[in-house]
FILOSE-209613 format. One record per residue (C-alpha): residue in one letter; y, z, x. Coordinates in steps of 0.1 Angstrom, whole numbers. Layout:
# residues N
site code a v Y w Z u X
...
//
This chain:
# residues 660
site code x v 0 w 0 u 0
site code x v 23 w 6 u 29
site code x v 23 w -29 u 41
site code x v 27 w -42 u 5
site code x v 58 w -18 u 2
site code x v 71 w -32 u 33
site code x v 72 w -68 u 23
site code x v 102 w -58 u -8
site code x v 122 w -40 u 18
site code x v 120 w -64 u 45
site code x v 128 w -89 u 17
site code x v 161 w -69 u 12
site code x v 165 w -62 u 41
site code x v 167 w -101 u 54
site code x v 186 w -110 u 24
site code x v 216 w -78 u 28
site code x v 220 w -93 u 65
site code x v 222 w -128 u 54
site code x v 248 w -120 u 26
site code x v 271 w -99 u 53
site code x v 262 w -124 u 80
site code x v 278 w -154 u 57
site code x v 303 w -132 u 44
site code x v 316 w -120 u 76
site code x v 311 w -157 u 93
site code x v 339 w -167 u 69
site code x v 364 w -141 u 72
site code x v 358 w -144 u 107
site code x v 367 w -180 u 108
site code x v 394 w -180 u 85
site code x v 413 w -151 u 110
site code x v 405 w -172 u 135
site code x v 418 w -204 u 126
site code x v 453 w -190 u 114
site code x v 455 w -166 u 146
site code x v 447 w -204 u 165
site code x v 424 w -183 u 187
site code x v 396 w -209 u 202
site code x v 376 w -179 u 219
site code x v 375 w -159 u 187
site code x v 362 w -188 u 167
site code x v 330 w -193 u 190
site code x v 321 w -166 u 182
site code x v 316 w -170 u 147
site code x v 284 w -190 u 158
site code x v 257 w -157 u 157
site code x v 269 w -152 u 121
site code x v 255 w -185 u 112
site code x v 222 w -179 u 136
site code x v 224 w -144 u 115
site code x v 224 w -160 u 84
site code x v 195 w -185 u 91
site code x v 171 w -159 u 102
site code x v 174 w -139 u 70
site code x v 168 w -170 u 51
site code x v 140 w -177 u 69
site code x v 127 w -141 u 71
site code x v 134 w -139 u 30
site code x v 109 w -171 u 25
site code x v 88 w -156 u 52
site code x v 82 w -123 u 39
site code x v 77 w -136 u 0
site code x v 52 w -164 u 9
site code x v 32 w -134 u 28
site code x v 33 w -120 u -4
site code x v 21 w -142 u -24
site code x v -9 w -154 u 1
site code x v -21 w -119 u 3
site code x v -16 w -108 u -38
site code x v 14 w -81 u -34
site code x v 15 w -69 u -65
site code x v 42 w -45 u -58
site code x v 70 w -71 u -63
site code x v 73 w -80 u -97
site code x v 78 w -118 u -90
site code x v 44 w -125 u -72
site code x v 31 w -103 u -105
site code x v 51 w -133 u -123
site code x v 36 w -162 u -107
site code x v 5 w -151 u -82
site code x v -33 w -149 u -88
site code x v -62 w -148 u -74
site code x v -76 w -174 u -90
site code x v -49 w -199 u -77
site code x v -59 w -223 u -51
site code x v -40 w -216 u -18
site code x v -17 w -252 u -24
site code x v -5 w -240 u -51
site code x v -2 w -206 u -38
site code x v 21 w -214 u -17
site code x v 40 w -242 u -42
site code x v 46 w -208 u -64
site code x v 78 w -196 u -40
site code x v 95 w -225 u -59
site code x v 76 w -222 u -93
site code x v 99 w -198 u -112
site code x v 134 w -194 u -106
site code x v 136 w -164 u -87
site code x v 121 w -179 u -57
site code x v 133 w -213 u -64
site code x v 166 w -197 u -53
site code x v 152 w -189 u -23
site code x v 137 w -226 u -12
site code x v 174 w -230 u -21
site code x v 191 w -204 u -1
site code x v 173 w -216 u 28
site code x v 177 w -250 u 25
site code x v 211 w -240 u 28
site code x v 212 w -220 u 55
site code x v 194 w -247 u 77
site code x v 222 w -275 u 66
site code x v 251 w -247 u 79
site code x v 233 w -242 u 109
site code x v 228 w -278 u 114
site code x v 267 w -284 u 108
site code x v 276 w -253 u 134
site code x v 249 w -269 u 160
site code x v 263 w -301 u 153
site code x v 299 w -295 u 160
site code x v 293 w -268 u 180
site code x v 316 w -281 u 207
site code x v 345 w -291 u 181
site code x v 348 w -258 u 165
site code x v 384 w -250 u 173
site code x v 391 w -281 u 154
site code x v 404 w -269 u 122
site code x v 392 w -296 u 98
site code x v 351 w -283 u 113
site code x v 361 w -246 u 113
site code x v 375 w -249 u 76
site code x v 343 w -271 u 63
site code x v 322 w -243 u 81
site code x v 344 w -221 u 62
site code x v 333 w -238 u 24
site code x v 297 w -240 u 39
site code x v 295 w -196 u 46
site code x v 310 w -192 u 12
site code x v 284 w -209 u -7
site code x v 259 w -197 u 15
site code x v 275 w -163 u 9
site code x v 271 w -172 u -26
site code x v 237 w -177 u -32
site code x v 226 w -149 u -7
site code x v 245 w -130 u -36
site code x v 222 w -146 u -63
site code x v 189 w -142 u -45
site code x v 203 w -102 u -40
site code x v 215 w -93 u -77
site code x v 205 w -117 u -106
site code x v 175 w -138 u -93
site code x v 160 w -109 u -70
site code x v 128 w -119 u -58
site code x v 115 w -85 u -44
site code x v 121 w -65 u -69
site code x v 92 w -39 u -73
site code x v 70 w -45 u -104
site code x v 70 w -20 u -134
site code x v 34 w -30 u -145
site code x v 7 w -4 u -142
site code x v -25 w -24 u -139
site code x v -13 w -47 u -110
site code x v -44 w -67 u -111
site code x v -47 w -75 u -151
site code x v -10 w -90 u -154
site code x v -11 w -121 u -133
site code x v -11 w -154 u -149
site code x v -10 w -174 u -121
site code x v 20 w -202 u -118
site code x v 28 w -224 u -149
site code x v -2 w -244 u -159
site code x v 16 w -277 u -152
site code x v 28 w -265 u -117
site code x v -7 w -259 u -104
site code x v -25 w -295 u -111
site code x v -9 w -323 u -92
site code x v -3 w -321 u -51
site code x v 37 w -338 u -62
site code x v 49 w -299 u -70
site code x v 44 w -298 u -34
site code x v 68 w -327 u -26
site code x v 89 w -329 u -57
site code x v 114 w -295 u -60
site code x v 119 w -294 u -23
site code x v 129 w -327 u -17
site code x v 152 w -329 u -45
site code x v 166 w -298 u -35
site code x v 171 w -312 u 1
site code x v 192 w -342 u -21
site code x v 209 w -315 u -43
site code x v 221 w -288 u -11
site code x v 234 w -314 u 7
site code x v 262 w -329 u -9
site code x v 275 w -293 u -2
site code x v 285 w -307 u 36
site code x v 304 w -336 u 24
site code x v 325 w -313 u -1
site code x v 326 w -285 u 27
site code x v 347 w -315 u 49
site code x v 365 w -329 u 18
site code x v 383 w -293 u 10
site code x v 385 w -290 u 47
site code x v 405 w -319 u 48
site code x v 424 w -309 u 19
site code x v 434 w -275 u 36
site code x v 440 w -294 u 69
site code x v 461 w -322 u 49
site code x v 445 w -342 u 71
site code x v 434 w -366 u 43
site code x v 434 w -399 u 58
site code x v 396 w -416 u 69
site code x v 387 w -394 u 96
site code x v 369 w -373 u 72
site code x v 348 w -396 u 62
site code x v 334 w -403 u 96
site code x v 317 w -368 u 97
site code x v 303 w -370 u 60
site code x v 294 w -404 u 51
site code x v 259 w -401 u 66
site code x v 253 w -365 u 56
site code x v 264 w -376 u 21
site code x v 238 w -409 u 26
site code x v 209 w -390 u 34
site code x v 220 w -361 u 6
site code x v 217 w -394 u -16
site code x v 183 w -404 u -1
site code x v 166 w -370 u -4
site code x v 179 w -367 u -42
site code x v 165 w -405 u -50
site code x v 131 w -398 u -38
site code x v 129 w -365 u -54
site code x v 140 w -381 u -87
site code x v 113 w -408 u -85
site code x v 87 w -382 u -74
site code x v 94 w -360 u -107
site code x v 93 w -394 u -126
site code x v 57 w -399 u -113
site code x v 46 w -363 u -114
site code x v 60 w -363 u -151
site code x v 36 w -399 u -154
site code x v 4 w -380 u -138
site code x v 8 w -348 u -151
site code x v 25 w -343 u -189
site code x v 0 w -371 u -204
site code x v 28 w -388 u -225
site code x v 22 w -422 u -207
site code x v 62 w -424 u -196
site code x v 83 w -410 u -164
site code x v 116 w -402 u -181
site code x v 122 w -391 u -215
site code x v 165 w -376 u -207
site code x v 147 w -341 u -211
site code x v 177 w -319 u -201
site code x v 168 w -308 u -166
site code x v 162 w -348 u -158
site code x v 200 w -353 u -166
site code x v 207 w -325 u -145
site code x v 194 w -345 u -115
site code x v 207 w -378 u -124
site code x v 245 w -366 u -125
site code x v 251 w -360 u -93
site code x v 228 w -393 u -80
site code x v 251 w -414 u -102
site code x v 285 w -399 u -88
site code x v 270 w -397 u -55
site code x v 260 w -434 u -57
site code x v 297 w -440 u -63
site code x v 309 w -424 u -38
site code x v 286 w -436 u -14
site code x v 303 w -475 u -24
site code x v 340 w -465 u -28
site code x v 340 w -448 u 6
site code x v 339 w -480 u 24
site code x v 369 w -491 u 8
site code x v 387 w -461 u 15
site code x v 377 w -465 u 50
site code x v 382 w -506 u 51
site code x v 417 w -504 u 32
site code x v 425 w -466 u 32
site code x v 426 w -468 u -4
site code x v 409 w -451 u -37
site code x v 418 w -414 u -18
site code x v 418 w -395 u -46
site code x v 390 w -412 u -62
site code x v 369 w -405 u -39
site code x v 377 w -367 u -30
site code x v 373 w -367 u -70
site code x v 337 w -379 u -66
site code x v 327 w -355 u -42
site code x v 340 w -327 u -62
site code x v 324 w -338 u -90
site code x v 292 w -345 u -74
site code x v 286 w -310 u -59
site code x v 300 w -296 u -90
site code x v 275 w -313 u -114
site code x v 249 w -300 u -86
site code x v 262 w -261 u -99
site code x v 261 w -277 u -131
site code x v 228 w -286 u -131
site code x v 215 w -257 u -114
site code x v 229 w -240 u -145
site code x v 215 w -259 u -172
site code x v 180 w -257 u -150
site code x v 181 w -219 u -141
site code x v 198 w -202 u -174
site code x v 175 w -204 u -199
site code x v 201 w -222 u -223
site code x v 182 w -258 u -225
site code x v 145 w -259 u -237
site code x v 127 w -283 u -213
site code x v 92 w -285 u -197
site code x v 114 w -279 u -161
site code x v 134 w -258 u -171
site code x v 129 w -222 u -160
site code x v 131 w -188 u -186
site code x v 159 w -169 u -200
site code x v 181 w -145 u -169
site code x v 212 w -131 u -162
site code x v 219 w -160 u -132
site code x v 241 w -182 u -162
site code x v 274 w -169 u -161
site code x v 269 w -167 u -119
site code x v 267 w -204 u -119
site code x v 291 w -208 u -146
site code x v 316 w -191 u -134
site code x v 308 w -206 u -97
site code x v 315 w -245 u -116
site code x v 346 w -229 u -128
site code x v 360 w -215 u -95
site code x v 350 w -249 u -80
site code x v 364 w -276 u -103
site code x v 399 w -250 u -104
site code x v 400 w -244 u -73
site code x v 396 w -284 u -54
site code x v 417 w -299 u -81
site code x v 448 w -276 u -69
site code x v 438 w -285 u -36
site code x v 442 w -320 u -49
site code x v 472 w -317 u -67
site code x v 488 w -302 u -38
site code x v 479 w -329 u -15
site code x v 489 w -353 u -39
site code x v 518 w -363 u -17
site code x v 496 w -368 u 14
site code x v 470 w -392 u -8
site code x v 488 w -419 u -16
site code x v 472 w -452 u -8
site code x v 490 w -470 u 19
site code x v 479 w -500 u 0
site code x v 461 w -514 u -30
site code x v 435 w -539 u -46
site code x v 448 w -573 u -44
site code x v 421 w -592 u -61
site code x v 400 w -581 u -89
site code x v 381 w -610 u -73
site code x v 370 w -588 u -44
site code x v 348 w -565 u -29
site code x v 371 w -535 u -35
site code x v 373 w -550 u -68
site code x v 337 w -549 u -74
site code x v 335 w -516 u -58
site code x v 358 w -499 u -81
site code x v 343 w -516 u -112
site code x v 307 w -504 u -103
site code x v 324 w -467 u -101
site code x v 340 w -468 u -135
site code x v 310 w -478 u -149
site code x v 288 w -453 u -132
site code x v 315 w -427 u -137
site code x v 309 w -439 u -176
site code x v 275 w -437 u -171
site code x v 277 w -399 u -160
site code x v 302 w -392 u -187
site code x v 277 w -401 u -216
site code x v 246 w -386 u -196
site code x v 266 w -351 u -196
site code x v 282 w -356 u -231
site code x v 249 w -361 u -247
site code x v 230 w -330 u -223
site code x v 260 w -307 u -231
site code x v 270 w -312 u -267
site code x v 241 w -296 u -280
site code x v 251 w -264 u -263
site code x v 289 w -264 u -272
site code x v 281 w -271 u -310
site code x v 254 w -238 u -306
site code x v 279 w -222 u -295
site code x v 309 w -229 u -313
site code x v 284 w -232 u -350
site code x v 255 w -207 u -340
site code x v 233 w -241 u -351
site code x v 208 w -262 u -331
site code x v 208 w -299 u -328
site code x v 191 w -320 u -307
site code x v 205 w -356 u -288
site code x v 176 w -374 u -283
site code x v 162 w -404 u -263
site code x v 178 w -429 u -290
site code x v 211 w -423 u -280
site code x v 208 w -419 u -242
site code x v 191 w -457 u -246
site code x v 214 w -468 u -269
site code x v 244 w -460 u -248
site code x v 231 w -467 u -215
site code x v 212 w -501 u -220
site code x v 243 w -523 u -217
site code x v 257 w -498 u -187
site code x v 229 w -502 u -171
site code x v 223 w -541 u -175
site code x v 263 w -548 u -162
site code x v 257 w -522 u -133
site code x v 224 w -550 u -124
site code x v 249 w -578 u -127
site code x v 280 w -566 u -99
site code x v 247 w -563 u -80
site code x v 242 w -598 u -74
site code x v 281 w -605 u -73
site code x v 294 w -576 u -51
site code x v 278 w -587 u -18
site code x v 288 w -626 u -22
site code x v 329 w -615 u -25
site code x v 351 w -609 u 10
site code x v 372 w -585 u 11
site code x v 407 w -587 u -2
site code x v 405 w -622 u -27
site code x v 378 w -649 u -30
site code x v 381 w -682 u -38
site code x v 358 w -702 u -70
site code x v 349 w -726 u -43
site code x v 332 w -694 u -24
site code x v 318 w -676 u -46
site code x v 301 w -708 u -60
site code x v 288 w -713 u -27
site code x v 277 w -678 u -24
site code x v 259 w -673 u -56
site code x v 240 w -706 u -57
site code x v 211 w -693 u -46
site code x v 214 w -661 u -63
site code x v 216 w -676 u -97
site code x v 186 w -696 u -90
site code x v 165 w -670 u -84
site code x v 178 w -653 u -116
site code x v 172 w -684 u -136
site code x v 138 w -684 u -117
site code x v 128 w -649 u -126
site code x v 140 w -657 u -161
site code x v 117 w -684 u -171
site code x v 86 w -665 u -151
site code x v 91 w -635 u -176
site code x v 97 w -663 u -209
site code x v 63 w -681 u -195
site code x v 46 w -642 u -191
site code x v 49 w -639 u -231
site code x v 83 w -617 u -221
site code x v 107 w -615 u -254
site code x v 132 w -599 u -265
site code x v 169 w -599 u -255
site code x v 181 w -569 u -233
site code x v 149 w -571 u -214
site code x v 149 w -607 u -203
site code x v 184 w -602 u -193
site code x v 174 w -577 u -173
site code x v 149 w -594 u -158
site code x v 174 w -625 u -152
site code x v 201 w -601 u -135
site code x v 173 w -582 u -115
site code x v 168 w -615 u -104
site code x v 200 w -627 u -96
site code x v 211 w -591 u -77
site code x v 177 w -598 u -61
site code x v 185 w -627 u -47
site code x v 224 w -619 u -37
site code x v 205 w -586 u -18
site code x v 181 w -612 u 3
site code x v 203 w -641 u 3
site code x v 227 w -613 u 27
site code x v 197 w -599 u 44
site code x v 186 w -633 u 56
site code x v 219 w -641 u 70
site code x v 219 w -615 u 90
site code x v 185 w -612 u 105
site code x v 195 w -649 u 116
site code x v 220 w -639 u 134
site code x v 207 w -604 u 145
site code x v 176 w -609 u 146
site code x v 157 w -573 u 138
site code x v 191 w -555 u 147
site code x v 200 w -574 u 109
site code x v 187 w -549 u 88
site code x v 206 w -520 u 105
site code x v 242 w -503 u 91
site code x v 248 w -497 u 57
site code x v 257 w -535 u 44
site code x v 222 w -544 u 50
site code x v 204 w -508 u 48
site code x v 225 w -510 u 15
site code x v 207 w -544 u 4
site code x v 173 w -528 u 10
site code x v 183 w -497 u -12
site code x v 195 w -523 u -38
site code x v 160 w -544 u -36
site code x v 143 w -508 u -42
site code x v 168 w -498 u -73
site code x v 165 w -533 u -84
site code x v 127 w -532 u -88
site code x v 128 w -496 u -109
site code x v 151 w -511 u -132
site code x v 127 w -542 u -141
site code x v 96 w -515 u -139
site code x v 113 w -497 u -166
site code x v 125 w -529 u -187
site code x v 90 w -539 u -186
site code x v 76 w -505 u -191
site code x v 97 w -499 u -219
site code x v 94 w -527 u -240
site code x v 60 w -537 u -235
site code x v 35 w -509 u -235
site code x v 7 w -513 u -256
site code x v -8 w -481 u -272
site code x v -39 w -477 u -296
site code x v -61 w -446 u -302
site code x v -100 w -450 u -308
site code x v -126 w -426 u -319
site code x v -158 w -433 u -296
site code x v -197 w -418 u -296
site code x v -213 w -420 u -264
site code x v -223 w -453 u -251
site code x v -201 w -469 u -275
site code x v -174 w -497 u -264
site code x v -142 w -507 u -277
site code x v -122 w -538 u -267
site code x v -82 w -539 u -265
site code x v -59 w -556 u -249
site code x v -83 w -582 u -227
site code x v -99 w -544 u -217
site code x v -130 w -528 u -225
site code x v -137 w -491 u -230
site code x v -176 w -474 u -227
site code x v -174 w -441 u -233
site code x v -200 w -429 u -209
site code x v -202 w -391 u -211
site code x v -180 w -365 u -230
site code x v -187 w -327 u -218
site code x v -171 w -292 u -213
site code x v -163 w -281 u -180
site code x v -157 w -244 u -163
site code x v -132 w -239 u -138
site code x v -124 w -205 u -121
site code x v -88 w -205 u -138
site code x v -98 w -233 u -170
site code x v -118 w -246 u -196
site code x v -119 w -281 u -208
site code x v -133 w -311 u -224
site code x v -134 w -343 u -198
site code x v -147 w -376 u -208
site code x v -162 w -402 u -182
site code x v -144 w -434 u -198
site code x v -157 w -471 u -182
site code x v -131 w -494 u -179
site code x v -143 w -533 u -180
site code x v -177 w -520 u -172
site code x v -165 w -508 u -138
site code x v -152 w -477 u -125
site code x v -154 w -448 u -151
site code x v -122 w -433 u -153
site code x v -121 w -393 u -167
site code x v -88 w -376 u -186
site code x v -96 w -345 u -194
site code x v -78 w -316 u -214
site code x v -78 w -280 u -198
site code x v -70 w -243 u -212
site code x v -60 w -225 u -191
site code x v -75 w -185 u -197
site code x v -47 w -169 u -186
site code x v -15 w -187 u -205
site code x v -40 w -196 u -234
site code x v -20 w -230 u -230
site code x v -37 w -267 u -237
site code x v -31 w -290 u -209
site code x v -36 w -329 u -212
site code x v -44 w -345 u -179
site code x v -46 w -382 u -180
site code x v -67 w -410 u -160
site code x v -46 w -441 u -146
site code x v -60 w -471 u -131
site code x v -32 w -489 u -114
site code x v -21 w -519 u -97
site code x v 8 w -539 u -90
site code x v 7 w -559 u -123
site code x v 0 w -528 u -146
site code x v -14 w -495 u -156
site code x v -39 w -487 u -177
site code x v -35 w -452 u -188
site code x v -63 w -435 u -206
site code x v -57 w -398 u -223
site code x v -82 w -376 u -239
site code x v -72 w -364 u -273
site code x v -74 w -331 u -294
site code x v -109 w -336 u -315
site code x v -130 w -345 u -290
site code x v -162 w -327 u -290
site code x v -187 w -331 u -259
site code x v -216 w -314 u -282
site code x v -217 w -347 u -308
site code x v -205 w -370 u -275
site code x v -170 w -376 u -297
site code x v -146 w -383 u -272
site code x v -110 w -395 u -292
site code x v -89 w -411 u -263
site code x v -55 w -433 u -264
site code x v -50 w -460 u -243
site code x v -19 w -473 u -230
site code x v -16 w -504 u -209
site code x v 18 w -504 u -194
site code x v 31 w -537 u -174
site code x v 46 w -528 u -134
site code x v 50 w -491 u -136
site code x v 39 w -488 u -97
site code x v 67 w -509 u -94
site code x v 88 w -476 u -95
site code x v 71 w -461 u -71
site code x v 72 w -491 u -41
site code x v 111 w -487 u -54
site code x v 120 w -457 u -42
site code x v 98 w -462 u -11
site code x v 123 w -489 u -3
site code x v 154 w -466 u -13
site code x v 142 w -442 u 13
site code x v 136 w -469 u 38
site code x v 168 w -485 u 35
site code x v 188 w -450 u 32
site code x v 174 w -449 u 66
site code x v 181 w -480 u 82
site code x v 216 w -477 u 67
site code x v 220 w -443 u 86
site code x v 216 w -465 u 123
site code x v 247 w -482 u 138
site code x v 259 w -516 u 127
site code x v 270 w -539 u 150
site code x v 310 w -536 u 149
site code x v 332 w -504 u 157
site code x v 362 w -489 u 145
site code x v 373 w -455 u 148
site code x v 387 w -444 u 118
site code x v 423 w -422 u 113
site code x v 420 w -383 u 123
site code x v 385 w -387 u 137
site code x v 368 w -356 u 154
site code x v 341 w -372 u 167
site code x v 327 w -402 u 185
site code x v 335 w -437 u 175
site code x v 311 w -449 u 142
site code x v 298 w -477 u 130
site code x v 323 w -494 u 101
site code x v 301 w -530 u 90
site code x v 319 w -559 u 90
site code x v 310 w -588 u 65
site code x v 281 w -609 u 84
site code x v 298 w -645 u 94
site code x v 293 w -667 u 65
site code x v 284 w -639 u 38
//
């Protein structure tokens, strides 16, 4: 017992230093930097070391109590067993919210360790000393959460230890994604917090011209990388694990996500005009904000208890933290804003809508409307609860109403974007530039009329996924002819592969979408059903015994080859029916096969649904080539520039490749 009461005080313990460590490390810098004192602000750096290691001791000390069943602290009475299998043993740190704040804290403490090491030798520079400032205060922040509100070692209350532990959520403990999923997009989600931490430096600072940018475009990129591939990692654990046969459905907590990655992706475009023509300023210090922002936001709607949602966590006291953290935020950068206002007017201005500045500022309006309907439709339930004391519910009708034409004009300054030049273009050039573009559109357009495809919003989909497709290769082959390899480096052409990847989940999701085919069929043993081209056998149906479940699994034959087995599971401890379907994939379609209440393996009934649904692993090659271009567009271009109130080395600024 002495060792299990040690892991809740060390816990403490780690977590007390961490919050004075971060605490301190800001004061500290803040005296420093108005007392212009270089020697005073190195040392500030063991505060950040300080603050790291009870992070890391915090996660430490709770995953050592979970491996070894501590059933002193309440929370690994909340999601430990002994029936759990060590994977998702460990997975449980981030499977309820009080630890989840912890893979969060931590994640957080590495990125402000990674910014101190990083600029270690540029500390006395105010604009790094004030960003380190922002990064200790939310750091400070959430060591306060993980301390009061969300505390993870609190001792449990329960008197039979043994009897009261469930075990994780039953959908957290049966797919190895819950291993990949919340951490990654938490990686995405913490680390737009260094490219606000430099924005409000720069604000303080007033140096607001482009030398900001240099040190947060690429933190900002890979922010955006790690939040795109944790979004299509919980669309494809949603797939493979809820048995509804789709990967989004605007649940709340998915909304959450998708905020930020829209107003990130905007930033991400409109910061090259700001640093090509020193222009949109405010815009994009607006984006920032309100990307890290809806990150508080979302963490709020996730961790509050006040949305109902499969991902969402339970009812706690964290909500009015986090609300109040979003209000102190917002308030707080747009006076920093306002005040600056002097200092952020644009030396100069769009000259063309005809442009790429043009087209950049277009595709931000639009995704800025884009994020404006998302949040209006996640939030409104709330505000009417609260104002009417009534529920209502804003369902998938209106999310797909409003953002099927958004999304289709968004596909179409794809293809046109990369053909303009800066400043104005000519009919004569873009005619030139989008001839083979709008071929391959056309192309793709009569492919998907000869496939069977109808239907108007999807075969203009699939004719503008086409024609962005093109522009995006049509700009990648020019420059690997001229570069060779070195062509697909910098964030023009990096930026191309993201949009071939982006491009190829929107026309999974068109054809998804529209074209599933779904029928249910009641099946003895041996017994075979055609649909769809397909045959079904329904080989075996029998109960099976697990050490944490019971269930029903049927051994399904599909086309007289591989059997294929969904299965439906209770588990003991939650009393809670889980659905766990059987895909057969490849790159033309999915067949999806569920097992349905009814079954019953002591008649050989087995009741499944079928669902064959056209390109869905499309989605999944996508975001492998979102990642894989975020990362080529991290690597130098070819041209350099360095930018207004740099603090750093010269960086890459692309240039248009001769001819494109």
């Amino acid at each position: 017992m002495l060792a299990e009461g040690l892991n809740g005080l060390l816990g403490h313990t780690a977590l007390i230093v961490g919050f004075a460590a971060s605490l301190f490390g800001a004061l500290a810098l803040i005296a420093a930097i108005r007392l212009g004192n270089p020697r005073l602000i190195r040392t500030v750096l063991p505060y950040g070391w300080l603050a790291l290691g009870g992070a890391v001791l915090a996660v430490v000390v709770m995953e050592r109590g979970l491996i070894n069943r501590d059933w002193e602290l309440a929370y690994v009475q909340k999601v430990g067993s002994y029936d759990t299998p060590a994977l998702f043993n460990f997975t449980a740190l981030w499977s309820a919210l009080e630890g989840s704040i912890l893979l969060w804290l931590l994640l957080l403490a590495i990125y402000t360790a990674v910014i101190m090491r990083r600029y270690r030798e540029r500390l006395t520079d105010p604009l790094v000393g004030w960003a380190l400032v922002v990064m200790f205060i939310v750091t400070a922040f959430f060591f306060f959460l993980a301390l009061g509100p969300t505390d993870a070692f609190k001792p449990a209350t329960a008197p039979n230890f043994a009897m009261c532990c469930k075990g994780p959520n039953p959908l957290l403990q049966n797919h190895v994604l819950v291993l990949f999923h919340p951490p990654i997009l938490y990686l995405g989600y913490v680390g737009f917090t260094v490219p606000f931490a430099f924005a409000i430096a720069a604000l303080v600072t007033g140096r607001v011209g482009e030398g900001w940018l240099v040190e947060t475009r690429r933190w900002a990129l890979f922010a955006w990388g790690f939040l795109t591939v944790g979004i299509v990692l919980g669309g494809w654990w949603s797939y493979e694990v809820l048995g509804w046969g789709g990967v989004w459905g605007w649940d709340p907590v998915e909304n959450a996500s998708f905020l930020p990655w829209l107003t990130g992706t905007a930033y991400i475009h409109s910061v090259m005009v700001q640093e090509r023509r020193g222009i949109l300023r405010v815009w994009n210090l607006s984006l920032l904000v309100a990307t890290f922002s809806l990150t508080i936001l979302g963490t709020f709607l996730t961790r509050s208890g006040v949305v109902n949602s499969v991902h969402a966590f339970s009812d706690s006291t964290i909500g009015p933290f986090l609300l109040g953290a979003f209000g102190v935020v917002v308030l707080v950068s747009l006076g920093l804003i306002a005040w600056r206002g002097d200092r952020l007017r644009s030396p100069g201005a769009i000259d063309s809508p005809l442009s790429r500045e043009g087209a950049f500022l277009a595709n931000n309006v639009l995704l800025a409307l884009f994020a404006f309907v998302i949040l209006l439709g996640t939030v409104f339930p709330l505000i009417v609860e609260a104002k009417d004391n009534r529920k209502i519910a804003v369902g998938s009708p209106f999310f797909d109403t409003m953002s099927q034409p958004i999304g289709l004009v968004l596909l179409f300054l794809m293809a046109i974007a990369p053909a303009l030049p800066w400043r104005k273009a000519s009919g004569e050039l873009l005619r030139d530039r989008l001839f083979w573009p709008a071929w391959c559109g056309a192309g793709t357009l009569a492919v998907a009329v000869f496939l069977g495809a109808t239907d108007f919003a999807p075969l203009l989909a699939f004719g503008f996924a086409g024609f962005a497709g093109g522009a995006a290769i049509r700009q990648l082959v020019l420059a690997t002819r001229r570069q060779g390899y070195r062509g697909f480096l910098g964030r023009t052409n990096g930026g191309m592969v993201v949009h071939l990847g982006v491009i190829m989940i929107a026309v999974a999701l068109a054809a998804s979408n529209s074209y599933t085919r779904t029928a249910e069929f009641t099946l003895n043993k041996g017994e075979t059903v055609s649909f769809a081209g397909h045959t079904f056998t329904v080989e075996n149906v029998y109960d099976f015994t697990t050490s944490r479940s019971v269930g029903i699994k049927a051994d399904i034959a599909i086309d007289g080859g591989q059997a294929y087995s969904p299965a439906i599971s209770k588990y003991t401890a939650f009393g809670m029916d889980v659905a766990t379907p059987s895909v057969k994939s490849s790159f033309t379609k999915d067949i999806y096969l569920t097992l349905e209440a009814g079954s019953k393996p002591s008649t050989g009934l087995a009741k499944i649904k079928v669902f064959i649904k056209p390109m869905v692993v499309w989605m999944w090659v996508g975001g492998m080539l979102c990642a894989f271009g975020t990362v080529l567009a991290a690597f130098p271009g070819r041209f350099r520039r360095r930018p207004t109130d740099a603090v750093s080395a010269p960086v890459p600024l692309e240039e248009e490749v001769a001819g494109v």
